[in-house]
C-alpha positions as CSV (number, residue, x, y, z in Angstrom):
1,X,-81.5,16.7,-133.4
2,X,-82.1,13.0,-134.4
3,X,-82.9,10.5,-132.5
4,X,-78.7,8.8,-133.0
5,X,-77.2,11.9,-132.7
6,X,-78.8,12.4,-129.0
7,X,-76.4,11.7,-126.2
8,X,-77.3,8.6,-124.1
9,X,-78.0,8.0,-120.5
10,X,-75.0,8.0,-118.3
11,X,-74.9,5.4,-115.4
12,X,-72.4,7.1,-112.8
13,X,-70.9,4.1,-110.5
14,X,-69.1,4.6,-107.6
15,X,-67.0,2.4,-104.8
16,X,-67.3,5.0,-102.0
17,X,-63.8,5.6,-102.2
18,X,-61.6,8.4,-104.0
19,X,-59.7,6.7,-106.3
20,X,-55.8,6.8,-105.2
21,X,-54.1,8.4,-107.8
22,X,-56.4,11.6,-107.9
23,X,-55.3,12.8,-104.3
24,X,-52.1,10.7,-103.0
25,X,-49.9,13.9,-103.1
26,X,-52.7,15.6,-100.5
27,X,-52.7,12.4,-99.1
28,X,-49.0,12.5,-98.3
29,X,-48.9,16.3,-97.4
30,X,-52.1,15.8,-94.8
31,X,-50.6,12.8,-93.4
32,X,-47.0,14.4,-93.1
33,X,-49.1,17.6,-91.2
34,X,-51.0,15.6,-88.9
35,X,-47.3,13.5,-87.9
36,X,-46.1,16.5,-86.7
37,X,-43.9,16.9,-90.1
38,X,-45.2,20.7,-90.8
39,X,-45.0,22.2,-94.4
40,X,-40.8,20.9,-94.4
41,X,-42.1,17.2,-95.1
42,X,-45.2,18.6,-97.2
43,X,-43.4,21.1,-99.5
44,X,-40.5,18.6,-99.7
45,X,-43.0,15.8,-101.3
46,X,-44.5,17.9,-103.8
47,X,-41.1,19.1,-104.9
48,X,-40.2,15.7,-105.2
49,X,-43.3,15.1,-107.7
50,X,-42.6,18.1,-109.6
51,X,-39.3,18.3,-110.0
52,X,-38.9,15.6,-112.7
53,X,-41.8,16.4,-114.5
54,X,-40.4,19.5,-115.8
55,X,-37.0,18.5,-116.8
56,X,-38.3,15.2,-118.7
57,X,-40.5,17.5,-120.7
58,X,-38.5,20.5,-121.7
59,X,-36.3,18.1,-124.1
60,X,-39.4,17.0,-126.4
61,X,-41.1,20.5,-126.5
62,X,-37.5,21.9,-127.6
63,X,-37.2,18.6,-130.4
64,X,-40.7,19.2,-131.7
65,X,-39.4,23.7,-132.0
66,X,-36.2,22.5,-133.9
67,X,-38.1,19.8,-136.1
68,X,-40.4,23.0,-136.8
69,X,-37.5,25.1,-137.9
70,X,-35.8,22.7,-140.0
71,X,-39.3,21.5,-141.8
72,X,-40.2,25.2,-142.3
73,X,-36.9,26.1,-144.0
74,X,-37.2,22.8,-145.7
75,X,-40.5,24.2,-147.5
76,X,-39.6,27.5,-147.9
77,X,-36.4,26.3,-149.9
78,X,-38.5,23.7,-151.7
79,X,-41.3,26.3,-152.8
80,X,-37.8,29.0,-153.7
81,X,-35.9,27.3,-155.7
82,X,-38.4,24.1,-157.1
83,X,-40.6,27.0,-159.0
């Protein structure tokens, strides 16, 4: 390997703190268990953080299948009846 082609030192810095995005749903479902909340409240907030992930995504990923279909026709009918 060459001498630019080596990776370079990495300096790892840290607050001390997890960041707050990578665990606020455990977050939320420890703090609703130690309330006295149970799995109800837990189970309850991670439905609500799923639930409209997986309806907002299913419309694109069906656009992007269709747009596949229609661009694969669209060549085979080129490459048919353009030769």
């Amino acid at each position: 390997m060459s001498r630019d082609q080596r990776p370079g030192k990495i300096k790892i810095v840290s607050s001390g703190s997890p960041s707050p995005g990578a665990g606020s749903a455990v977050a939320v479902a420890n703090g609703a268990q130690q309330a006295g909340g149970g799995a109800d409240a837990a189970s309850g907030a991670a439905a609500a953080d799923t639930a409209p992930a997986t309806g907002s995504f299913l419309i694109p990923a069906i656009l992007f299948l269709v747009g596949c279909l229609v661009g694969g026709a669209g060549l085979v009918a080129l490459l048919r009846f353009a030769g």
